[in-house]
C-alpha positions as CSV (number, residue, x, y, z in Angstrom):
1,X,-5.3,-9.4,-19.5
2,X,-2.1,-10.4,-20.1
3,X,0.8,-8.0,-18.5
4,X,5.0,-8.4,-18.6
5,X,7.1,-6.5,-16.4
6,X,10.5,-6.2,-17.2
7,X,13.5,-4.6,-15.1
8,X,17.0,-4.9,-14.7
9,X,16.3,-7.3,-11.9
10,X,14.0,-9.2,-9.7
11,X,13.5,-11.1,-6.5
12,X,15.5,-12.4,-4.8
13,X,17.8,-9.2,-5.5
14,X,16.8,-6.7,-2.9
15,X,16.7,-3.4,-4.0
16,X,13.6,-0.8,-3.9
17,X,12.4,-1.2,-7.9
18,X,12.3,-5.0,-7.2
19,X,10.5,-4.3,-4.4
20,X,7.8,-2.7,-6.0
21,X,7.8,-4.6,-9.4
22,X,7.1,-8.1,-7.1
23,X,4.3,-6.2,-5.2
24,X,2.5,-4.6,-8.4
25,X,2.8,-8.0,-9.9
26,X,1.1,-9.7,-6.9
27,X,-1.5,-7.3,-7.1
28,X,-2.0,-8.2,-10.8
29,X,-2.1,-11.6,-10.4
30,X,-4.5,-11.3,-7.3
31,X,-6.9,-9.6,-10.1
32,X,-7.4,-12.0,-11.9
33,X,-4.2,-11.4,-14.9
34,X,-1.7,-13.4,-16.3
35,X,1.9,-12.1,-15.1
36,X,4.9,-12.8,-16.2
37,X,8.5,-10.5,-15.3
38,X,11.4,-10.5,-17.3
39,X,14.4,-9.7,-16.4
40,X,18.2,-10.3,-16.3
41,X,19.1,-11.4,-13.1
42,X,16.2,-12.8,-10.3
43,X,14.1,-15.8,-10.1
44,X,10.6,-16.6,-9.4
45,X,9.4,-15.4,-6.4
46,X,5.4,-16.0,-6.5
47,X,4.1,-19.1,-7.9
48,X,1.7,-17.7,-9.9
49,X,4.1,-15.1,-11.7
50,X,5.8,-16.5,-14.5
51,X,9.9,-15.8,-14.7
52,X,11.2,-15.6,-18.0
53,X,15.2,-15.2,-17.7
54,X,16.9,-12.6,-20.1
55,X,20.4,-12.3,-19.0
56,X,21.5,-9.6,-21.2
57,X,19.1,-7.5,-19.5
58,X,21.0,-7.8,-16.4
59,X,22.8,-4.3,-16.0
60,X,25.6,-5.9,-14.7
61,X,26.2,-8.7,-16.9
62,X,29.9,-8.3,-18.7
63,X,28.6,-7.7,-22.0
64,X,26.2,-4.7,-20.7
65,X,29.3,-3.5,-18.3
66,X,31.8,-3.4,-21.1
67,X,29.4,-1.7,-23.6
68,X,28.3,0.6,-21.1
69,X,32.4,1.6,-20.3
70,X,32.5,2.7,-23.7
71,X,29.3,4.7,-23.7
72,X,30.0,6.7,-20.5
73,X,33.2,8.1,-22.1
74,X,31.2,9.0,-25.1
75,X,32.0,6.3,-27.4
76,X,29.4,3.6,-29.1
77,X,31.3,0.8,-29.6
78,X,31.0,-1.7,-32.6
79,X,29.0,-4.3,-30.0
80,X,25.9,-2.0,-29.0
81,X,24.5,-2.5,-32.3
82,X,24.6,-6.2,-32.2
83,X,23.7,-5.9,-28.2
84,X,20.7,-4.0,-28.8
85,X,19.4,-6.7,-31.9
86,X,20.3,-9.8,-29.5
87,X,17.8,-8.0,-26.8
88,X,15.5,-7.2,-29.0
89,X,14.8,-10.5,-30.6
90,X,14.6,-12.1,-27.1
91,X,12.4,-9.2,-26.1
92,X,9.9,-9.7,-29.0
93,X,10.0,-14.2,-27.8
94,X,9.4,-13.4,-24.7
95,X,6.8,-10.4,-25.6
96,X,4.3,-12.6,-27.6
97,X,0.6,-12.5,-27.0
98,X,1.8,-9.9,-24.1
99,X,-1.3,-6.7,-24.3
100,X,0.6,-4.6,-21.5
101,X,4.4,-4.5,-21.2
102,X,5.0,-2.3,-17.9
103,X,9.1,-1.2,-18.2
104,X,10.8,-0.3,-14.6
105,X,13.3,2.2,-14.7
106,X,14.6,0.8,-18.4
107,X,13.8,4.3,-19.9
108,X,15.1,6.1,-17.1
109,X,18.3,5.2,-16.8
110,X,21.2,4.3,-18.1
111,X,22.2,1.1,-16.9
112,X,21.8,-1.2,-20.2
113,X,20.9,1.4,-23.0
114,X,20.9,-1.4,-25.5
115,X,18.0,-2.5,-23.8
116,X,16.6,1.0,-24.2
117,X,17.4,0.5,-27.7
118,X,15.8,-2.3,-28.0
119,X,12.8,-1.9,-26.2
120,X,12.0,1.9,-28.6
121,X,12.4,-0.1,-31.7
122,X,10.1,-3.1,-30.1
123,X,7.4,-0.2,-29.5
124,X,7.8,1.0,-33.6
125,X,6.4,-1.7,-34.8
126,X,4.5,-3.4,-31.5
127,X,1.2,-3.8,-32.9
128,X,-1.5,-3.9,-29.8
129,X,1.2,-3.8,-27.6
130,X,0.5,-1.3,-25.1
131,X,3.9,0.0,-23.2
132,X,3.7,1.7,-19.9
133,X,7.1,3.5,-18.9
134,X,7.7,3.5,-15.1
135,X,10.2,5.8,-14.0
136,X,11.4,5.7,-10.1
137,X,14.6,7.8,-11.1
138,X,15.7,10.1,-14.2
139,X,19.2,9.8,-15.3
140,X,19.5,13.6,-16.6
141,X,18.3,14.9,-13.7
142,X,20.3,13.4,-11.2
143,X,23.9,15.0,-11.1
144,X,25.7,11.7,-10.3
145,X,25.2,10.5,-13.7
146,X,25.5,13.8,-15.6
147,X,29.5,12.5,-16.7
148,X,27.9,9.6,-18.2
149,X,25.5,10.8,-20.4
150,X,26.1,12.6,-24.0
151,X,24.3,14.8,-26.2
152,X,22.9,12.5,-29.2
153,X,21.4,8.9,-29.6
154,X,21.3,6.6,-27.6
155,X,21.6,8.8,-24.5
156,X,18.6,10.6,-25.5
157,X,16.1,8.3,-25.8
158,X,16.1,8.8,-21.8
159,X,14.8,12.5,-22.4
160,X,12.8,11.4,-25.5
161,X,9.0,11.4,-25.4
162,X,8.1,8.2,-26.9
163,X,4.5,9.6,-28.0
164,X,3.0,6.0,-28.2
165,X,3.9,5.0,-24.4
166,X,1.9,5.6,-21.0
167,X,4.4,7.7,-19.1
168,X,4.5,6.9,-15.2
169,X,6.1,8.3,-12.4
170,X,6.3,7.9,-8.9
171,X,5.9,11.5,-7.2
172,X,5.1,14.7,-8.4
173,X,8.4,16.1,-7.9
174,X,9.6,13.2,-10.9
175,X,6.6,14.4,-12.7
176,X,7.9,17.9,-12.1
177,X,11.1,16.7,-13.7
178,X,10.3,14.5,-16.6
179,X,7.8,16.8,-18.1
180,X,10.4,19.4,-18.0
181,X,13.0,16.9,-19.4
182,X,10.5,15.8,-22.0
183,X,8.6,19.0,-22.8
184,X,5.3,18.0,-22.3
185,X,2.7,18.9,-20.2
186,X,2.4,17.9,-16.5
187,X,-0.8,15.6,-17.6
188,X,1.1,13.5,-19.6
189,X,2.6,11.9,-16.9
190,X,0.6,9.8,-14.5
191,X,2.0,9.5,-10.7
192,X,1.4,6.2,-9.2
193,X,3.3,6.2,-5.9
194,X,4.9,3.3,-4.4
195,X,3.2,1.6,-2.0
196,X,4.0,-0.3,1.6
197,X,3.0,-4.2,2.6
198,X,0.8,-3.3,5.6
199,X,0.6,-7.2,6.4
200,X,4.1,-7.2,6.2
201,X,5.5,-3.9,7.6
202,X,3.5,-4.9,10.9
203,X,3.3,-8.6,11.0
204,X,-0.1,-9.3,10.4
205,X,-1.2,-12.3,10.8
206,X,-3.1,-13.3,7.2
207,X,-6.4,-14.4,9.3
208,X,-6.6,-10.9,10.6
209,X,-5.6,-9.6,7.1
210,X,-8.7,-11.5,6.0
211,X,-10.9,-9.6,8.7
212,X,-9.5,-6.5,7.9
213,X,-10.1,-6.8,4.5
214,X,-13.7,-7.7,4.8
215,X,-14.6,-4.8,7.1
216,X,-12.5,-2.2,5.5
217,X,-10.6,-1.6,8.8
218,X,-7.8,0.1,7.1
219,X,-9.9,2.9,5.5
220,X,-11.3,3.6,8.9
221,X,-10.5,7.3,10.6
222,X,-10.7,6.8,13.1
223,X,-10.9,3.0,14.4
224,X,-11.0,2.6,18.0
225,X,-10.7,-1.1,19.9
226,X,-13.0,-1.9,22.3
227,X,-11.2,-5.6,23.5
228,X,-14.1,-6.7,26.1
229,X,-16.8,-9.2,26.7
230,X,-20.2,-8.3,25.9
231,X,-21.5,-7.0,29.2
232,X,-23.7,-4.7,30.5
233,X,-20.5,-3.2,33.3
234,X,-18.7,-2.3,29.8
235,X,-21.0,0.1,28.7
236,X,-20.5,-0.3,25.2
237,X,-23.9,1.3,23.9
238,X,-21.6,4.8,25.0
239,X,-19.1,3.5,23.0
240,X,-21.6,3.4,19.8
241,X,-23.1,6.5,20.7
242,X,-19.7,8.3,20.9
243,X,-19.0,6.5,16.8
244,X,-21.9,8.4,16.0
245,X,-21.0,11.9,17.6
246,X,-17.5,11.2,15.9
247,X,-19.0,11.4,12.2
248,X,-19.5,14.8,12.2
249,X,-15.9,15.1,13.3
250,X,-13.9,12.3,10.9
251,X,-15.1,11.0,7.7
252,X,-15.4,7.5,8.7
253,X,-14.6,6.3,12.3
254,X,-15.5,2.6,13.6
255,X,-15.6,0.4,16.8
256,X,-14.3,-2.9,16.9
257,X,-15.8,-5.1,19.7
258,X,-13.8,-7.8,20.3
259,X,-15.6,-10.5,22.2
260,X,-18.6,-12.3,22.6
261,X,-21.3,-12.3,25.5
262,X,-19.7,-12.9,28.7
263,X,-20.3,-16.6,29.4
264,X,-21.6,-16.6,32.9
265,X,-24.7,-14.2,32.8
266,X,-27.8,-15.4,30.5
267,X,-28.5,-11.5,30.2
268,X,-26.0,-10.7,28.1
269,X,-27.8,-12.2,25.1
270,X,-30.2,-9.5,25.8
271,X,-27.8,-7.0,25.8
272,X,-26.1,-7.8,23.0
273,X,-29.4,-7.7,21.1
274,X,-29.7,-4.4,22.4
275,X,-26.8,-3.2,21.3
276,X,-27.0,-5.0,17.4
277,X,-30.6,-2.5,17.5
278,X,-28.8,0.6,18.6
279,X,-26.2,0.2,16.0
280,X,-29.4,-0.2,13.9
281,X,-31.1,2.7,14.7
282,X,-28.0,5.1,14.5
283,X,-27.6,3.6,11.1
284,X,-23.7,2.0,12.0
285,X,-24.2,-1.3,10.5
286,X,-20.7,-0.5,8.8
287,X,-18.9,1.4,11.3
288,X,-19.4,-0.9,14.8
289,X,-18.2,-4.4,14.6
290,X,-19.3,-6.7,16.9
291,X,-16.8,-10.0,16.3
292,X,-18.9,-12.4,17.9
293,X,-21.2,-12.1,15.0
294,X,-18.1,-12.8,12.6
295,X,-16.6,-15.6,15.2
296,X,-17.4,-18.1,16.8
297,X,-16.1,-18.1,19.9
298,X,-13.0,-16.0,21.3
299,X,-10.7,-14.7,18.8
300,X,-6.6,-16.0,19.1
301,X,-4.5,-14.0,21.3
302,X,-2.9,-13.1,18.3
303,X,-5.5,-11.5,16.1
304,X,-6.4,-9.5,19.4
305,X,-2.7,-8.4,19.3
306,X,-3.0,-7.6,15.1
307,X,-5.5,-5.3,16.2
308,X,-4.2,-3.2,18.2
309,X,-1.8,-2.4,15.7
310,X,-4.4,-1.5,13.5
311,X,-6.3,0.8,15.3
312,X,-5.7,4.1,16.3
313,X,-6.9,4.5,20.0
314,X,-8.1,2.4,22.8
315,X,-12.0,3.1,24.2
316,X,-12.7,1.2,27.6
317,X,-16.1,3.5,28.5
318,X,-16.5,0.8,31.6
319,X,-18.8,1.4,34.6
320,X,-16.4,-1.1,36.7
321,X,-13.0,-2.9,36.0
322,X,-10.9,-5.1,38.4
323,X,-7.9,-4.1,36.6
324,X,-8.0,-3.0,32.8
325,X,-5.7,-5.4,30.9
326,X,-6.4,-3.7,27.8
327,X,-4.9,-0.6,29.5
328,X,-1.5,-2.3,29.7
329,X,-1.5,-3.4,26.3
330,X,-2.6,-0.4,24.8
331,X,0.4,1.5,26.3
332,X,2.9,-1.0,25.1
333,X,0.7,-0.5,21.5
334,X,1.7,3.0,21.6
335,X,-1.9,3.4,21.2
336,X,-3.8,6.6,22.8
337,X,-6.3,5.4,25.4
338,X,-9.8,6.9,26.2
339,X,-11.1,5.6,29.2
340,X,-14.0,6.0,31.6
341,X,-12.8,7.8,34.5
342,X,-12.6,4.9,37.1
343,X,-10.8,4.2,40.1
344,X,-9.0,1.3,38.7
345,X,-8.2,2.4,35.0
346,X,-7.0,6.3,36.4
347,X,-4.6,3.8,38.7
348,X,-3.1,1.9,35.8
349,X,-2.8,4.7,33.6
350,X,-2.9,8.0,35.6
351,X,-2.3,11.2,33.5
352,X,-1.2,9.2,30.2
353,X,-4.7,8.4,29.5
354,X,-7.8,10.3,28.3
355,X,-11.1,10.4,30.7
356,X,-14.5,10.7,30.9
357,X,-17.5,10.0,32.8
358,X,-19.0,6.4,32.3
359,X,-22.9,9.1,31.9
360,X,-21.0,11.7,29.8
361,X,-22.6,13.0,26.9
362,X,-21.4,11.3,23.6
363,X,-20.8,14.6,22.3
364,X,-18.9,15.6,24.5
365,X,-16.5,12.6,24.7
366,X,-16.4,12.9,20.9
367,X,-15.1,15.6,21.1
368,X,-12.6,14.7,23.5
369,X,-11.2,12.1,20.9
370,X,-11.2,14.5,18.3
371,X,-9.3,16.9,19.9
372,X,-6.8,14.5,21.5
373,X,-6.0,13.0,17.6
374,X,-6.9,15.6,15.6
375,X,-4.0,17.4,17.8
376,X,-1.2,14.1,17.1
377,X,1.1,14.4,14.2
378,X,1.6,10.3,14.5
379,X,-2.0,9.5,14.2
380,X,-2.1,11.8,10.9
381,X,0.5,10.3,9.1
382,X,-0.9,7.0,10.1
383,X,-3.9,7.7,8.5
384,X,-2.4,9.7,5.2
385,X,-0.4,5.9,4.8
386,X,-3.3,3.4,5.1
387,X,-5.3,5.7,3.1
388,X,-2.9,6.7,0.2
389,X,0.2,4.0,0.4
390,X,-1.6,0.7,1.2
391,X,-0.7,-1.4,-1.5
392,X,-4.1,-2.6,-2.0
393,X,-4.9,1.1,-2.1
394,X,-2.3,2.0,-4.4
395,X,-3.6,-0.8,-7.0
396,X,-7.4,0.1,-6.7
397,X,-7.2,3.6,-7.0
398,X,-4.2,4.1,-9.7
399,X,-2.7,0.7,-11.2
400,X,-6.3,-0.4,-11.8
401,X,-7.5,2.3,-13.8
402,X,-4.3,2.5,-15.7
403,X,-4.4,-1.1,-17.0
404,X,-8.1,-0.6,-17.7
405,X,-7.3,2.2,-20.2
406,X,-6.9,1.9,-23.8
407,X,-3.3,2.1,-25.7
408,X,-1.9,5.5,-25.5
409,X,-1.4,7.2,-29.2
């Protein structure tokens, strides 16, 4: 398919709208579309995302600026006209062989109504062009721009229905709004929220990205690091047991094992084969993650690092431990740490941490981790994020099924 997205502005300009515009058209262009923005001021800022340059778009290009003077105080002065034919013209050039034209914030506000203008009379007589409004912010609801707005045309194309568009918002309290302003029904308007850059936000390196991706870590609730060598002393076989307990608890909890078989021991083959047919038999092929079978080899400090940030507790269910690095790091992780109740781990952490008995019950320590997180307002809003604002989430679950639709009439 063949998508345009056009704003005010793109990257490099900073601003929230750009923000999102560059990451939705990522996400297109990851899927497979052709994407080109166009916009007034900006560049290209992804290689595979076509720029097309329409200065008069710009809402601060002279032209819009001294228009828009005149329009505030109530006036449409001689230029809008010939403003709003320019745009249009260019618009329709830049538009051709286009299926989906997504419009950020154009119909909202009024920063470059010609543009409105232009854009409405574009859709009259668009053919198979399918026009997806996208509205971040509404001009007349939002008191700081009451003085510039006026009762008539143009100003009320931004309260208009424009029956052949998608209308799109980006939280129900806009769609609360808009379907007021516009008098339609609250299921007229889609809410697609705005998303955050996981990878990004927390410095992910893209190999662990990669990994992430291909186990589903981030849909995970909850995922619990286990950073150890396979060994019999780590006890991991509790650690799968107490995955299992947890599913009647959380919808979809997972174990991430980081290493492989300790190195100096040629028993810990068997073990780990032991442990590969417990996951088997509890039926947790896609909830416990043993790395080694993924890697070869020890994973880069960093990854190991990446991971703690992605999960949401530390599980060391060890029968012995000289120290307990992963201890230390999980406390400068911020993460909440489960631990077998041993003399060296209770030293390291003492009442900060979470214990059990290496021979507890699974259920029981389940239930311990349930009713530590269940009980922390940072590891629910966590999960409500990577869930619902992932950008990747964002695209599959509303942006997706948008562009698959058909034209709106």
């Amino acid at each position: 398919m063949k998508i345009a997205l056009l704003h005010y502005s793109v990257p490099p300009v900073v601003g929230g709208v750009e923000s999102v515009l560059a990451q939705q058209s990522r996400l297109m262009a990851e899927s497979g579309h052709t994407v080109q923005v166009i916009a007034g001021r900006g560049g290209q800022f992804d290689p595979r995302i076509a720029f097309t340059s329409m200065p008069l778009a710009d809402s601060l290009h002279p032209e819009v600026l001294s228009v828009k003077s005149e329009l505030d105080a109530g006036r449409i002065p001689s230029a809008f006209a010939a403003l709003a034919g320019t745009l249009g013209a260019e618009l329709a050039r830049a538009l051709e062989g286009v299926e989906v034209l997504i419009a950020h914030n154009v119909c909202s506000l009024n920063k470059n109504l010609a543009l409105t203008v232009a854009l409405h009379d574009l859709l009259a007589k668009a053919g198979a062009l399918r026009v997806i409004l996208w509205h971040h912010d509404l001009a007349w609801t939002t008191p700081r721009y009451r003085s510039e707005l006026h009762e008539g045309w143009p100003w009320d194309l931004l309260r208009t229905d424009w029956s052949s568009a998608a209308q799109v918002v980006v939280s129900r309290l806009r769609q609360r709004e808009l379907a007021k302003l516009l008098r339609v029904p609250l299921e007229r308007i889609r809410v697609v929220p705005n998303g955050i850059d996981v990878a990004a936000f927390m410095k992910i390196e893209p190999g662990t990205m990669d990994l992430a991706r291909r186990l589903d870590l981030l849909a995970c609730e909850p995922l619990l690091l286990l950073p150890v060598r396979i060994t019999p002393r780590k006890n991991i076989e509790l650690a799968v047991r107490v995955v299992a307990a947890l599913r009647s608890r959380f919808s979809n909890p997972a174990l991430v094992v980081t290493g492989p078989p300790g190195p100096h021991n040629p028993s810990n083959a068997a073990y780990f084969a032991r442990l590969k047919e417990l996951r088997a038999t509890l039926g947790l092929q896609s909830s416990v993650h043993y790395l080694a079978e993924l890697i070869e080899g020890y994973l880069p400090d960093v990854t190991i690092t990446d991971l703690y940030r992605l999960a949401d507790a530390l599980f060391m269910p060890s029968r012995e431990e000289g120290f307990g690095i992963p201890v230390i790091e999980a406390g400068l992780s911020r993460l909440p740490i489960f631990c077998a109740d041993i003399p060296s781990l209770r030293e390291l952490a003492g009442d900060r941490a979470t214990y059990f008995s290496p021979d507890a019950p699974p259920e029981q320590v389940a239930a311990q981790v349930a009713t530590r997180l269940k009980a922390d307002p940072n590891y629910a809003i966590n999960i409500h994020v990577r869930k619902e604002f992932a950008w990747e989430r964002v695209y599959a679950q509303h942006i997706a099924p948008l562009l698959a639709e058909g034209r709106v009439v």
